[in-house]
C-alpha positions, 0 to 999 in steps of 0.5 A: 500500500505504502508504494500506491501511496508514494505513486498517487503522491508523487505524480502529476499525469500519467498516460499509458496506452494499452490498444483494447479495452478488453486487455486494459480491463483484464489488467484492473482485474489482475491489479485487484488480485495482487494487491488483495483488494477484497480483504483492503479496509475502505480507506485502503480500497479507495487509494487503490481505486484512486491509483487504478483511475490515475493509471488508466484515465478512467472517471472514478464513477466508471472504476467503481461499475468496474470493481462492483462487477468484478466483485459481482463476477466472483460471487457468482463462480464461488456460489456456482462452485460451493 
């Protein structure tokens, strides 16, 4: 969290192009995965939802559509396989 922290703090823009949507996403949904996401306190969850605006260009509304259907997705297969 410390290294997120020192990103948001540290830059101004940031630009990166990643050419479809569909990798662009895949990468939010990786990033949620790696840094533990679901098991973040609320303060904690924010920065990273601040961080994954910064680095993708996506408006905080859009983020969050994104990460709430990510978590929706991941209800369903763990209902589907317990």
């Amino acid at each position: 969290m410390d290294e997120v922290r020192a990103f948001l703090d540290g830059t101004g823009c940031v630009e990166f192009s990643v050419p479809e949507r569909r990798e662009r996403r895949a990468w939010i949904a990786r990033s949620l995965e790696e840094l533990g996401y679901r098991s973040l306190r609320k303060r904690e969850r924010g920065l990273v939802g601040r961080f994954l605006c910064r680095v993708t260009g996506y408006s905080r509304q859009q983020m969050t559509r994104l990460i709430a259907r990510g978590r929706a997705k991941f209800v369903k297969t763990y209902k589907k396989i317990g």
